[in-house]
VOPAGU-2260 file (C-alpha; in pm, 1 decimal, decimal comma):
REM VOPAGU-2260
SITE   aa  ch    i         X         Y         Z
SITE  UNK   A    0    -600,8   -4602,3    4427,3
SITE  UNK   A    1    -945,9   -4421,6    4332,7
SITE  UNK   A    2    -756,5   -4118,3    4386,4
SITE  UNK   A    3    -520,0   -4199,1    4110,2
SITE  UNK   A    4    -783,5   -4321,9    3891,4
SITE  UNK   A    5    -967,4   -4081,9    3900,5
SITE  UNK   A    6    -636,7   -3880,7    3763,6
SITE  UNK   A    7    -556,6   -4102,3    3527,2
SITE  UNK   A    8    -909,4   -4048,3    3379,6
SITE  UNK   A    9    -875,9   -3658,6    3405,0
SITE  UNK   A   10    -528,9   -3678,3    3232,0
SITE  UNK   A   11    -712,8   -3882,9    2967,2
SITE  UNK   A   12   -1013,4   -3647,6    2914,5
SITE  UNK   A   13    -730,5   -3304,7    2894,5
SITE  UNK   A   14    -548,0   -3538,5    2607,6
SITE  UNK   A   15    -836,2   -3609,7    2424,9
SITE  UNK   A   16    -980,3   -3209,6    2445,4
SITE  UNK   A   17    -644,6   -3106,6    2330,5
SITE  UNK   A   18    -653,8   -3357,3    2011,8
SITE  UNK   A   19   -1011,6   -3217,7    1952,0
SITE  UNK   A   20    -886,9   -2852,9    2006,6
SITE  UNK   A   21    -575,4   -2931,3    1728,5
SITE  UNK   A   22    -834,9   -3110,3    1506,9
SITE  UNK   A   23   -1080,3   -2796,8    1463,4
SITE  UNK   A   24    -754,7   -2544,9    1459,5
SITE  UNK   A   25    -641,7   -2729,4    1172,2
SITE  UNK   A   26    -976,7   -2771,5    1014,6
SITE  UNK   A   27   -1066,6   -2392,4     980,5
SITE  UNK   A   28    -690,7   -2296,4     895,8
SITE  UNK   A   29    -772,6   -2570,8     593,4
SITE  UNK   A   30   -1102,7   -2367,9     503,8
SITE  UNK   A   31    -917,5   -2016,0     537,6
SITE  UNK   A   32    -646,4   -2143,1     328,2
SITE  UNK   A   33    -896,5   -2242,0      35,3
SITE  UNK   A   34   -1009,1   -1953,2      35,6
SITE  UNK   A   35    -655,0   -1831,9     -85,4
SITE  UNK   A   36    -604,7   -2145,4    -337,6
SITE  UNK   A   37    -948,4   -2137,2    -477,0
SITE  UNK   A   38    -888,2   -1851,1    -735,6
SITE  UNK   A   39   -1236,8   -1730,1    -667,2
SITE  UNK   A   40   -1348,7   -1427,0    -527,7
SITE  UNK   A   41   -1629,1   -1579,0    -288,6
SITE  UNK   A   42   -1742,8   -1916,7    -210,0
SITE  UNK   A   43   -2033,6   -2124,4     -97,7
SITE  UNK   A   44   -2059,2   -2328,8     179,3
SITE  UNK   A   45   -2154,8   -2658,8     -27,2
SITE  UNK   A   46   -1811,3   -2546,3    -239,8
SITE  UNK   A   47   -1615,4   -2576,6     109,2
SITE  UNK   A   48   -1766,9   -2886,5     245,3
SITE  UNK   A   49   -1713,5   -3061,8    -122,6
SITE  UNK   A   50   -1347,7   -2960,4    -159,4
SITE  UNK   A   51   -1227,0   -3047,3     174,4
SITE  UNK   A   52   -1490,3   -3359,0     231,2
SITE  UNK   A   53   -1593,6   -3243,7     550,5
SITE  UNK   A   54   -1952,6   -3185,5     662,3
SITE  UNK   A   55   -2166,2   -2867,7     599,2
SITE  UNK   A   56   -2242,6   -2819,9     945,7
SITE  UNK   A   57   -1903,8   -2812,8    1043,6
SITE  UNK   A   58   -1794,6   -2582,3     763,2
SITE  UNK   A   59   -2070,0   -2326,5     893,1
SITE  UNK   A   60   -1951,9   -2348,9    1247,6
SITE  UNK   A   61   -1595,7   -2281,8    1102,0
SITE  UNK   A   62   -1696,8   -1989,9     912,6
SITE  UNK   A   63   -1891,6   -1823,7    1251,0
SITE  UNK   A   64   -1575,9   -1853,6    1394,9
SITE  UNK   A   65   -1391,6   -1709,8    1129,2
SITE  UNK   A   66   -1652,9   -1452,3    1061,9
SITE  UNK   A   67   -1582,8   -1334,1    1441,1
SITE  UNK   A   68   -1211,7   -1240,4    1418,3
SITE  UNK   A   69   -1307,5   -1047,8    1072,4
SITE  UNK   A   70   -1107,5   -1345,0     843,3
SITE  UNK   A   71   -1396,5   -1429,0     679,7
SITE  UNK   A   72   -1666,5   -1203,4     562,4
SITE  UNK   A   73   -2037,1   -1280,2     431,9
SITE  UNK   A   74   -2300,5   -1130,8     177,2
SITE  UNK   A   75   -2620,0   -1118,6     337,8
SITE  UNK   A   76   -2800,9   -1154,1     -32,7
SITE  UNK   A   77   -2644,5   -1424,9    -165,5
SITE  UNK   A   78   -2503,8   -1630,6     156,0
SITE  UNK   A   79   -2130,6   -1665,2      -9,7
SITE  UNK   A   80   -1811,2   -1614,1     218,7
SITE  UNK   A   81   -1511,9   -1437,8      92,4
SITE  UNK   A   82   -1183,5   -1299,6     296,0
SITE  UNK   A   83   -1254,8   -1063,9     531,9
SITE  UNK   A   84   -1007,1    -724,3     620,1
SITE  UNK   A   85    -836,0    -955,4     867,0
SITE  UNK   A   86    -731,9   -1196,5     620,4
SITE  UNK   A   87    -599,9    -933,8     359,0
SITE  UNK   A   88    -417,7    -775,3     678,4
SITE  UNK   A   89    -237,0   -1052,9     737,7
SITE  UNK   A   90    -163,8   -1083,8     330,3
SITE  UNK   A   91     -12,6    -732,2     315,9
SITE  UNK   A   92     185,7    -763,4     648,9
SITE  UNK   A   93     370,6   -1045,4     448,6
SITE  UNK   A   94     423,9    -881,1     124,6
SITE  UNK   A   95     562,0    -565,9     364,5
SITE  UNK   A   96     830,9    -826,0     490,2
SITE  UNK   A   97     898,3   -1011,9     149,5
SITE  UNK   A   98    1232,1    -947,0     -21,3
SITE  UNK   A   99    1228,8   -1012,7    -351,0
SITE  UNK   A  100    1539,5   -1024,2    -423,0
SITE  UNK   A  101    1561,9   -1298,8    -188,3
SITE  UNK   A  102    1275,8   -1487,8    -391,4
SITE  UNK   A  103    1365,4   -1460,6    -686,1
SITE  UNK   A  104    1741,6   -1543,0    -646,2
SITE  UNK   A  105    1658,1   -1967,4    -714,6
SITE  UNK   A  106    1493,3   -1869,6   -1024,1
SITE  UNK   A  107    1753,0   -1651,8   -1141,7
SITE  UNK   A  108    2035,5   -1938,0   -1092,9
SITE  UNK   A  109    1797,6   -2172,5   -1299,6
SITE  UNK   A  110    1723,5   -1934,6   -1589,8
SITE  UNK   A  111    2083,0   -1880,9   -1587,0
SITE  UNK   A  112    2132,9   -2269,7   -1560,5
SITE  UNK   A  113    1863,6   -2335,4   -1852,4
SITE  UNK   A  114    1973,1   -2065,2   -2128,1
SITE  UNK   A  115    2362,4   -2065,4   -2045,3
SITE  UNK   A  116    2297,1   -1660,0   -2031,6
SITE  UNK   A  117    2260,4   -1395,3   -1795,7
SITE  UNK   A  118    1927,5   -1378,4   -1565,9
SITE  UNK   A  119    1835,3   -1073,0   -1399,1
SITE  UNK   A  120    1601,6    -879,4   -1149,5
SITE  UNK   A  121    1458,4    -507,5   -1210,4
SITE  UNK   A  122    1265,7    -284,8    -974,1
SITE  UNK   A  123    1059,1      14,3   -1101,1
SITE  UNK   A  124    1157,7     350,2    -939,0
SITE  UNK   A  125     938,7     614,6   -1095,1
SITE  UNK   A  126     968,7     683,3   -1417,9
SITE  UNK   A  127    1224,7     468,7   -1427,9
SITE  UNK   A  128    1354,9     103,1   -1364,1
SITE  UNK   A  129    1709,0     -11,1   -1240,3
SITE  UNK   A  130    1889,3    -341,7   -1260,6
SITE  UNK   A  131    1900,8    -529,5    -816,8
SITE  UNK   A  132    2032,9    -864,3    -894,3
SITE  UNK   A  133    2191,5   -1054,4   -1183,5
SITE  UNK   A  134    2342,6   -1411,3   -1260,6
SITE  UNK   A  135    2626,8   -1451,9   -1477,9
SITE  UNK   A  136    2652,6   -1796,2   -1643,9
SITE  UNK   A  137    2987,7   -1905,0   -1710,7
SITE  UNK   A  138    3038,2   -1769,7   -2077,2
SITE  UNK   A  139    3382,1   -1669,2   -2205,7
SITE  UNK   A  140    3132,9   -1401,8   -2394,0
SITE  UNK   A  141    2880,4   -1300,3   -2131,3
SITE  UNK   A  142    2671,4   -1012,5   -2040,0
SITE  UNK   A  143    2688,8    -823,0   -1736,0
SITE  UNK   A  144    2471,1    -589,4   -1620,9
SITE  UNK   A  145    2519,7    -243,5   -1361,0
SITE  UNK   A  146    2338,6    -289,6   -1055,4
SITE  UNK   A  147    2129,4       3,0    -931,9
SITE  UNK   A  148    2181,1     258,2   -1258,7
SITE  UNK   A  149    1777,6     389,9   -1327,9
SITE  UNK   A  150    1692,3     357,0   -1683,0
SITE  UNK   A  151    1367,5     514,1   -1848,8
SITE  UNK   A  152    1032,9     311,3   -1873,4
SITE  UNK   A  153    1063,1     287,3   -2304,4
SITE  UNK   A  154    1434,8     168,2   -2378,8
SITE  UNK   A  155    1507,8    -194,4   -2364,0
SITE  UNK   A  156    1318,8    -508,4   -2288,6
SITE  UNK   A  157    1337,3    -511,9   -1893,5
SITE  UNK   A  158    1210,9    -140,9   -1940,2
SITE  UNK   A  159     900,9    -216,6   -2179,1
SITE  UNK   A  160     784,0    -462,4   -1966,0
SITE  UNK   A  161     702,9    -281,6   -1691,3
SITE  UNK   A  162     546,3       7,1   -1894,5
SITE  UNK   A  163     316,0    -253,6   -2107,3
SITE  UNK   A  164     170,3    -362,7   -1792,1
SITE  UNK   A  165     131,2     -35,7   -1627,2
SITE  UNK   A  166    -286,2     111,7   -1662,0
SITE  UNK   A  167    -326,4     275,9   -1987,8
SITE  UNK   A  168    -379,1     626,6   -1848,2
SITE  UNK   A  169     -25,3     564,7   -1667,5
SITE  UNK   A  170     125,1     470,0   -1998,8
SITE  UNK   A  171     -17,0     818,8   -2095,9
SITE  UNK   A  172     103,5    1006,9   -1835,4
SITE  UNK   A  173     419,9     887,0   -1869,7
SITE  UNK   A  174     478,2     925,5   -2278,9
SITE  UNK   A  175     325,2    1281,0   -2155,7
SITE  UNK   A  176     614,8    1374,5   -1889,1
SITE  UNK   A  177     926,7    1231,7   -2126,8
SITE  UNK   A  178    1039,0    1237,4   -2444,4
SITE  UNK   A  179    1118,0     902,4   -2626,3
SITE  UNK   A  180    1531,6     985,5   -2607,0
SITE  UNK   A  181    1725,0     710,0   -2780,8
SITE  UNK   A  182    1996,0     520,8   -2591,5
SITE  UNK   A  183    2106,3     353,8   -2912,7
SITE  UNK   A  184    1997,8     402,3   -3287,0
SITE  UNK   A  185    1771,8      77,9   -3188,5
SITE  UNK   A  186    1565,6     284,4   -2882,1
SITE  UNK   A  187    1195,7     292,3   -3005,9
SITE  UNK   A  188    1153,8     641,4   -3009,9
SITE  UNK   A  189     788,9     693,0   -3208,0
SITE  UNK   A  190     506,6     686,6   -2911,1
SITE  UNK   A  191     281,9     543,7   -3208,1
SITE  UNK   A  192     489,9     222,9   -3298,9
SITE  UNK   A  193     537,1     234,9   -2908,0
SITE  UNK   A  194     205,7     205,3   -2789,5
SITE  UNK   A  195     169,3    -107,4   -3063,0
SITE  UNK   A  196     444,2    -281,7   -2927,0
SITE  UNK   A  197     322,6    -221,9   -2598,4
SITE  UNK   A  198      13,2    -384,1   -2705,5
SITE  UNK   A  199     200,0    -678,0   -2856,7
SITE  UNK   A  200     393,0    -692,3   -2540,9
SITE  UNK   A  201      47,9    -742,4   -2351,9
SITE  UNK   A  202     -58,8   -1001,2   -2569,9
SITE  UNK   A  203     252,3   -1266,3   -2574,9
SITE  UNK   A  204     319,3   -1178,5   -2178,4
SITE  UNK   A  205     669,7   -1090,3   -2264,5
SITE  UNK   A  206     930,9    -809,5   -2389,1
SITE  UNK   A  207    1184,6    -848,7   -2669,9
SITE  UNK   A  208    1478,3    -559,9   -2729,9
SITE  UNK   A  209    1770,7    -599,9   -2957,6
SITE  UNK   A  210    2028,9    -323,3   -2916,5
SITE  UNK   A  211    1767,3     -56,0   -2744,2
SITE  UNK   A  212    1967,4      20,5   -2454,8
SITE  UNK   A  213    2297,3    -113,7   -2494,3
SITE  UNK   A  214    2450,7    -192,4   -2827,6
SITE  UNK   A  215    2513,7    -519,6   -2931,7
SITE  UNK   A  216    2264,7    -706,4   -2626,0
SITE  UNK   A  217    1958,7    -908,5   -2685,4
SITE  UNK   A  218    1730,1    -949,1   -2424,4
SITE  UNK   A  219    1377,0   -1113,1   -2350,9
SITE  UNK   A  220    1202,7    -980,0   -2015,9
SITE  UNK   A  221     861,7   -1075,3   -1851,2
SITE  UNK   A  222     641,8    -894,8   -1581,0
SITE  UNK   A  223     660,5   -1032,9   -1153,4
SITE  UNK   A  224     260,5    -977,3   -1056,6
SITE  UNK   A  225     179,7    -932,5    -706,2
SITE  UNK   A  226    -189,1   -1061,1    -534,5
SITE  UNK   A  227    -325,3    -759,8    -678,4
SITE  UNK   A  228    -202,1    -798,6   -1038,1
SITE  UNK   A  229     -15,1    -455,3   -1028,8
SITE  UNK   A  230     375,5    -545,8   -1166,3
SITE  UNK   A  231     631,8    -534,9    -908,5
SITE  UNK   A  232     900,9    -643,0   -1038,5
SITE  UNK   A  233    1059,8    -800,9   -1446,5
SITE  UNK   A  234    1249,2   -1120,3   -1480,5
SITE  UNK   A  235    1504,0   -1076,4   -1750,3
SITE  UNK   A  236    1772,4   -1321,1   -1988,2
SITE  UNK   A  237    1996,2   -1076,1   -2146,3
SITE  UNK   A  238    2289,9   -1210,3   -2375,6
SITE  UNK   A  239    2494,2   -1107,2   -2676,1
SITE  UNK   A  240    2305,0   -1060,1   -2927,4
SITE  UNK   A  241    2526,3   -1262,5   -3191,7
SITE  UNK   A  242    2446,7   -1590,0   -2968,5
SITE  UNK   A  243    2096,3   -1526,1   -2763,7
SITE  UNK   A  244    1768,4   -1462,3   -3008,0
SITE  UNK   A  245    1519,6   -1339,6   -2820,2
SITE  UNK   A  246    1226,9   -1489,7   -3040,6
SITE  UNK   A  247    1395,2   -1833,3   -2917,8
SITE  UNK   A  248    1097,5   -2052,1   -2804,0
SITE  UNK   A  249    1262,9   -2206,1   -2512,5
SITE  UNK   A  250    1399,6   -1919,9   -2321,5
SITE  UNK   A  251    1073,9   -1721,4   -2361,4
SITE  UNK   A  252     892,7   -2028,6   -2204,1
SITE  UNK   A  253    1132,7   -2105,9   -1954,1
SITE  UNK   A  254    1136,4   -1704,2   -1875,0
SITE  UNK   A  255     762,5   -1688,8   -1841,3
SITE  UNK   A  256     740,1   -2020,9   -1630,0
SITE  UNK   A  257    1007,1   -1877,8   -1350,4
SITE  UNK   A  258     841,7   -1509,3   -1369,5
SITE  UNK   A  259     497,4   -1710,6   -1322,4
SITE  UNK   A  260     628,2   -1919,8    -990,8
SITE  UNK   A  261     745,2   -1597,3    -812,2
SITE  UNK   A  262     405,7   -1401,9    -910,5
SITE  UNK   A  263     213,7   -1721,9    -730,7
SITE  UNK   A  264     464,2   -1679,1    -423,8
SITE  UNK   A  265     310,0   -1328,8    -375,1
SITE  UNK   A  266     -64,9   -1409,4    -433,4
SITE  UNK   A  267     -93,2   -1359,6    -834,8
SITE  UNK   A  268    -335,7   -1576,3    -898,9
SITE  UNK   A  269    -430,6   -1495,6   -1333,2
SITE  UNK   A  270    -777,7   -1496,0   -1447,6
SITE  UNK   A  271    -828,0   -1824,7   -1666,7
């Protein structure tokens, strides 16, 4: 009987060190992971212990052992933890496997859902930017798009929207290396009332084209931001242009909200 008391108690004591082992796991994964949420680029330990109501002494003994495996890193002047190289490893390992195609395919069935028109997905290539993924509403007049055809960076609203984003001296380089060709008699084709729309483009947080590069297809188109606010990819509602407006309100909202939700997905967070 001692024997199996004594068993009984040792069982007891492994249980409870196992509970205690899961408890502190899952309190430093919570301070690692406001570190991601917090929108700020460095943190205080008072900050920490506030947010997730747990003591300063244990937030300090979490960030040691963060500060070990290189997740968390400190400045020696002013005390205040930010991610460490391990942490932004881990980050870019999961962008590397992300398919976007794959992540933005909900919101593309809802934009298509919300405007009755047709939602689609560009990648940049280059100088140039070509149609992945589409969703066709079911229109009797409808537009359709051709997967995988590059287009240049300053015809059309899908187009515009990546160049407005790019860094001005890429802007530069690139109105250096092409010509403004038209693709219709709509294609901006003046670098000077290009650059201003560009600027406007910046400013609302979304593209507009009517007829620039097809005939006869309206189109409003807004930027996919990854963690480091470079643009990786444009959300796009293309229709006819006798039915869609692409000043409409609505849409641009709707567009902006769905483009918004994937750029959070892969880290965007926008400064306020």
């Amino acid at each position: 009987m001692p024997t199996s008391a004594a068993a009984k108690v040792v069982v007891e004591d492994d249980g409870d060190s196992q509970s205690r082992s899961i408890a502190a796991v899952e309190r430093a994964m919570d301070v690692l992971l406001f570190f991601g949420r917090s929108g700020q680029p460095d943190l205080g330990v008072t900050e920490i212990a506030t947010a997730l109501g747990i003591t300063k002494a244990a937030v300090h003994r979490i960030l040691t052992a963060l500060r070990s495996r290189d997740l968390i890193t400190v400045d020696p002047a002013t005390r205040r933890y930010a991610l460490g190289h391990a942490a932004v490893a881990l980050g870019r390992a999961y962008l590397a496997r992300t398919d976007l195609r794959a992540m933005a395919a909900p919101e593309l069935r809802h934009l298509a859902e919300q405007t009755g028109e047709t939602a689609t997905l560009s990648l940049r290539r280059g100088d140039t930017r070509l149609y992945v993924d589409q969703v066709v509403p079911d229109q009797e007049l409808r537009m359709e798009v051709t997967l995988g055809i590059p287009y240049p960076l300053h015809a059309g609203g899908s187009s515009k929207a990546f160049l407005a984003f790019l860094a001005e001296a890429e802007i530069e380089e690139y109105l250096a290396r092409h010509p403004l060709e038209p693709m219709t008699d709509k294609t901006v084709t003046d670098p000077v009332k290009l650059r201003k729309e560009l600027a406007s483009i910046r400013k609302k947080g979304f593209a507009t084209s009517l007829g620039e590069r097809q005939a006869g297809a309206a189109s409003l188109a807004a930027p996919i931001f990854d963690h480091d606010g470079h643009v990786v990819a444009v959300l796009s509602v293309a229709g006819p242009a006798a039915r869609f407006k692409p000043d409409h309100t609505d849409a641009a909202t709707q567009l902006l909200e769905a483009a918004g939700r994937i750029s959070a997905q892969l880290g965007y967070a926008p400064e306020l």
